[in-house]
Backbone as CSV, one residue per row, in Angstrom:
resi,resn,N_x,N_y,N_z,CA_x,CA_y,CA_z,C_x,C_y,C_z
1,UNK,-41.994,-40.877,-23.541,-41.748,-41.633,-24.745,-41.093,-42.969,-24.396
2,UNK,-41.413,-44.172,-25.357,-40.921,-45.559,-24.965,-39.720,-45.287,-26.066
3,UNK,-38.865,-46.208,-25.508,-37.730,-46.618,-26.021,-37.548,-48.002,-26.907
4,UNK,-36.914,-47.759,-28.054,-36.994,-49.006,-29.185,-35.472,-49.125,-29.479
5,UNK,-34.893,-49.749,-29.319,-33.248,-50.236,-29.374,-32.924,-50.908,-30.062
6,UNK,-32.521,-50.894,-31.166,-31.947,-51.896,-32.375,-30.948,-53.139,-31.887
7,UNK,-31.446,-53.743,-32.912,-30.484,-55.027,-31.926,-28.980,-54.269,-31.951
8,UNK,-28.222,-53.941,-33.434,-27.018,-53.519,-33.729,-26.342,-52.659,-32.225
9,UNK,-27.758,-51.760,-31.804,-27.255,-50.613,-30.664,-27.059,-51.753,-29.678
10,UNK,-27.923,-52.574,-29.403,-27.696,-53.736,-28.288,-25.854,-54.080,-28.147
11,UNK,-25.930,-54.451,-29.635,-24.619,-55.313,-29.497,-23.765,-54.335,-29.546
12,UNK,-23.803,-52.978,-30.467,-22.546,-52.104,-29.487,-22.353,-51.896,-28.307
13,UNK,-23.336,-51.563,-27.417,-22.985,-51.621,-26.125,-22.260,-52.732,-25.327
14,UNK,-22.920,-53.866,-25.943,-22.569,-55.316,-25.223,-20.680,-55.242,-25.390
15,UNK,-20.312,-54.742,-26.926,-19.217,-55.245,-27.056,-17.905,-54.313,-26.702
16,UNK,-18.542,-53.378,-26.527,-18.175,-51.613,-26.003,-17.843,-52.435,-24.045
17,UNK,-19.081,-52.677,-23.559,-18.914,-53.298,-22.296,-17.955,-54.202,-22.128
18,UNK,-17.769,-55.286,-23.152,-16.637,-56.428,-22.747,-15.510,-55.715,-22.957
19,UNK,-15.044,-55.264,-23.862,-13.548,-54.308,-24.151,-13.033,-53.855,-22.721
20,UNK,-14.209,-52.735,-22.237,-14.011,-52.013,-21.306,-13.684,-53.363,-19.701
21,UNK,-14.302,-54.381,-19.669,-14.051,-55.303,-18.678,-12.650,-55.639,-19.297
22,UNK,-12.517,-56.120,-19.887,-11.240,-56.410,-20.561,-10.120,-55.888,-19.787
23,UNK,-10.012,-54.686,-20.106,-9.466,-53.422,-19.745,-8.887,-53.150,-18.066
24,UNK,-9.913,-53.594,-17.354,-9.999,-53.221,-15.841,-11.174,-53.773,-14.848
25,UNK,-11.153,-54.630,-14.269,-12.504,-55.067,-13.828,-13.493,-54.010,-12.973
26,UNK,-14.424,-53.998,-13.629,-15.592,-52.758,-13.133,-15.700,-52.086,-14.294
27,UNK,-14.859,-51.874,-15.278,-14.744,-50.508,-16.008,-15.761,-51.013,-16.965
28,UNK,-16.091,-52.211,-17.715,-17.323,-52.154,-18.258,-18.695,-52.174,-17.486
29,UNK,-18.884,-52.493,-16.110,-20.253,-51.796,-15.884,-20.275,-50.740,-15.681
30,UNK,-18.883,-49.822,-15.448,-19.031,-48.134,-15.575,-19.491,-47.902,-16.687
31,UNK,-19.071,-48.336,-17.727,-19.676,-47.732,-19.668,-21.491,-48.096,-19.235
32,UNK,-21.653,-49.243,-19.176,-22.812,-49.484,-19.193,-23.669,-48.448,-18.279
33,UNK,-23.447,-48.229,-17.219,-24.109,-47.144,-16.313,-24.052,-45.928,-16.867
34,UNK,-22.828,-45.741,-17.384,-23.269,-44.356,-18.385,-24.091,-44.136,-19.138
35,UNK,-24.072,-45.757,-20.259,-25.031,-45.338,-21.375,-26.268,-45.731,-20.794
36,UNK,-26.683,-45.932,-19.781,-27.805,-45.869,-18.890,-28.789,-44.474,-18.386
37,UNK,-27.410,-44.053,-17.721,-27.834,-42.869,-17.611,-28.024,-41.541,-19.093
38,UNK,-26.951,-41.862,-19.859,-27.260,-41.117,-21.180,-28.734,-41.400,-21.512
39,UNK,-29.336,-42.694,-21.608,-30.795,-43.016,-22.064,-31.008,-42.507,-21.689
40,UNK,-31.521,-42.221,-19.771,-32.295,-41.639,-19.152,-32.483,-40.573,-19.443
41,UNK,-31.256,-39.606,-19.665,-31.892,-38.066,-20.072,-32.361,-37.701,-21.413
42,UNK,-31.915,-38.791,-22.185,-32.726,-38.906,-23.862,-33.983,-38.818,-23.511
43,UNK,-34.640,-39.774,-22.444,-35.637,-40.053,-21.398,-36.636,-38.860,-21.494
44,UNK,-35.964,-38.049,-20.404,-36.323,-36.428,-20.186,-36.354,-35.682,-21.097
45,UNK,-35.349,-35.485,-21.951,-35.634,-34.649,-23.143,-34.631,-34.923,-24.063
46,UNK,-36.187,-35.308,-24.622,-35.803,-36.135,-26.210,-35.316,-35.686,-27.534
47,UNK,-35.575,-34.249,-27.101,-35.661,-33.005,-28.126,-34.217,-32.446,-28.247
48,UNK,-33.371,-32.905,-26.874,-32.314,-32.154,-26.350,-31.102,-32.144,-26.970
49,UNK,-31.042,-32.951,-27.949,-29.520,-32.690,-28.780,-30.253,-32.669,-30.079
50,UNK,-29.029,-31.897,-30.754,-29.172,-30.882,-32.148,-29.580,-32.582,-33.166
51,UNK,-30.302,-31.798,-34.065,-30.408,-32.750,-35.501,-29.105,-32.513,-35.626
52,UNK,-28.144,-33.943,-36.058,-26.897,-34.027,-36.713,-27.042,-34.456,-37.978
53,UNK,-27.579,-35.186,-38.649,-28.344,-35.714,-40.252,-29.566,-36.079,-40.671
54,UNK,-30.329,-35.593,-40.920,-32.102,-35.763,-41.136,-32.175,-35.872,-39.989
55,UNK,-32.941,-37.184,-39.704,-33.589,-37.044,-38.489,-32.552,-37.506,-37.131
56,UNK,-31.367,-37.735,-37.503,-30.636,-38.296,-36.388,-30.261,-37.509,-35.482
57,UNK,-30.476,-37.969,-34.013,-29.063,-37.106,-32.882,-28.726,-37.668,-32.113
58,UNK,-27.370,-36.952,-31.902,-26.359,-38.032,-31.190,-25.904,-37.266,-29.964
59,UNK,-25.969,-37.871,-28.853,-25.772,-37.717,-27.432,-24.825,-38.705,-27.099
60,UNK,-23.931,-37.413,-26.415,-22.840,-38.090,-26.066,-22.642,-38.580,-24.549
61,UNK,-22.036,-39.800,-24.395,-22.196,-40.304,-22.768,-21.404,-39.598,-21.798
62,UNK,-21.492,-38.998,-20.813,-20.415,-38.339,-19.877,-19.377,-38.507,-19.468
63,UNK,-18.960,-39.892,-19.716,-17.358,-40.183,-19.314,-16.933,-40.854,-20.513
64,UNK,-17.290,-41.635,-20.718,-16.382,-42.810,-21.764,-16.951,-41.961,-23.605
65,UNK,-16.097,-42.030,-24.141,-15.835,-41.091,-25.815,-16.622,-42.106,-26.722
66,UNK,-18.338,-42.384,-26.407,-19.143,-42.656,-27.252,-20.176,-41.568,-27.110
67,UNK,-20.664,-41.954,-28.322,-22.528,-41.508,-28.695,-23.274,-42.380,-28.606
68,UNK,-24.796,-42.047,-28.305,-25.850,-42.629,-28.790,-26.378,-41.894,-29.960
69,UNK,-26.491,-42.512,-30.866,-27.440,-42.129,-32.192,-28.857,-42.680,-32.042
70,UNK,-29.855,-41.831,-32.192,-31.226,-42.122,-32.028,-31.863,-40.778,-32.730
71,UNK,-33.634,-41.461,-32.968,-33.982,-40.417,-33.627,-35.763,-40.683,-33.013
72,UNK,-36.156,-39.867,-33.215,-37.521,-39.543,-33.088,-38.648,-40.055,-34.084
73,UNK,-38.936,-41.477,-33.429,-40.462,-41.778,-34.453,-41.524,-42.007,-33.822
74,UNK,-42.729,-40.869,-34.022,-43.905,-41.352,-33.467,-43.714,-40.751,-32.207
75,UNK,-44.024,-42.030,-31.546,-43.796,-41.711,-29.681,-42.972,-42.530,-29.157
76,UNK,-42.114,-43.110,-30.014,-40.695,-43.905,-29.812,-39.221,-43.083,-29.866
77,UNK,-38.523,-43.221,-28.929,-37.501,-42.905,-29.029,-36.286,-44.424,-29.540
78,UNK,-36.354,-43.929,-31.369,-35.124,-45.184,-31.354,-33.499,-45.039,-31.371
79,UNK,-33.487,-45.937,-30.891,-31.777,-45.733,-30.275,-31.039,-47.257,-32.118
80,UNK,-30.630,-46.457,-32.596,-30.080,-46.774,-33.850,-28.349,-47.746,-33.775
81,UNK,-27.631,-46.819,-32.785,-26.253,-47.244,-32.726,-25.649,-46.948,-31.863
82,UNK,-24.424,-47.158,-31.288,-23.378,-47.049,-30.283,-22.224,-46.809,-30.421
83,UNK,-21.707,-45.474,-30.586,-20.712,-45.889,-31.051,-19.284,-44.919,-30.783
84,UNK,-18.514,-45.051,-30.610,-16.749,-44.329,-30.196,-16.815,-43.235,-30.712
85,UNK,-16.626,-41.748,-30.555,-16.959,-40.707,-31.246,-15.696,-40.745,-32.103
86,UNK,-14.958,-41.465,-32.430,-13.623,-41.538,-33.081,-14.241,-41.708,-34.500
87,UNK,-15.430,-42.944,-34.569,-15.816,-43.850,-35.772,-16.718,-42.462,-36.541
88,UNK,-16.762,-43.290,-37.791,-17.710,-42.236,-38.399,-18.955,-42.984,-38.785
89,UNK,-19.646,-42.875,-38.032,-20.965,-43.729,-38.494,-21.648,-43.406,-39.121
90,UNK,-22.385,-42.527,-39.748,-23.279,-41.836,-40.926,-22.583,-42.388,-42.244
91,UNK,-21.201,-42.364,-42.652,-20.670,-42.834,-43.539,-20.351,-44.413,-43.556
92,UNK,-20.466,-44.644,-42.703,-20.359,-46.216,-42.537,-21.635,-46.989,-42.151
93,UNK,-22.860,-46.258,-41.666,-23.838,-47.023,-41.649,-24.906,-46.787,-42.260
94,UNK,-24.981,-45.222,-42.493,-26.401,-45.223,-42.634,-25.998,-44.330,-44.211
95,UNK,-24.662,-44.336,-45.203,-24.334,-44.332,-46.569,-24.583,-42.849,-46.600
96,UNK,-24.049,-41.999,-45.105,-23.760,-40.790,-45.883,-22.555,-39.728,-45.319
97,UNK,-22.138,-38.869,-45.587,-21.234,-38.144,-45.397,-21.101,-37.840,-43.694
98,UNK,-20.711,-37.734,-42.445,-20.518,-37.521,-41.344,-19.318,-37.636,-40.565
């Protein structure tokens, strides 16, 4: 499956990455390599994390306390958002309870 990335997911990562440079030099291309590697196994199996709201699921990155939110259209895998598992994004983005 190809991958379709919203700009919004773009710029969480981007701004998720500067924080983390911010922070410690290196530590934002560590986030970024994570959510790299998180794609990749979205990659492999696309199927692999639970429906969390209609069609959404959210995979979480292995070190740093985000998700990817993405969902299944077609033969696209779209990647929707980025975001701190702290935030509540279903209620803040997509107007529903989460």
């Amino acid at each position: 499956m190809e991958f379709r990335i919203a700009v919004e997911a773009e710029e969480d990562i981007e701004l998720a990455r500067l924080f983390y440079e911010a922070e410690a030099r290196g530590l934002g291309e560590r986030f970024h390599a994570d959510v790299l590697a998180t794609l990749d196994h979205i990659g492999l199996w696309p199927k692999g994390f639970q429906l969390r709201w209609l069609h959404y699921r959210f995979a979480p990155l292995a070190v740093f306390p985000f998700h990817i939110i993405y969902s299944l259209e077609g033969d696209f895998i779209v990647v929707h958002r980025i975001h701190h598992m702290h935030q509540r994004p279903l209620r803040r983005y997509f107007g529903a309870q989460g």
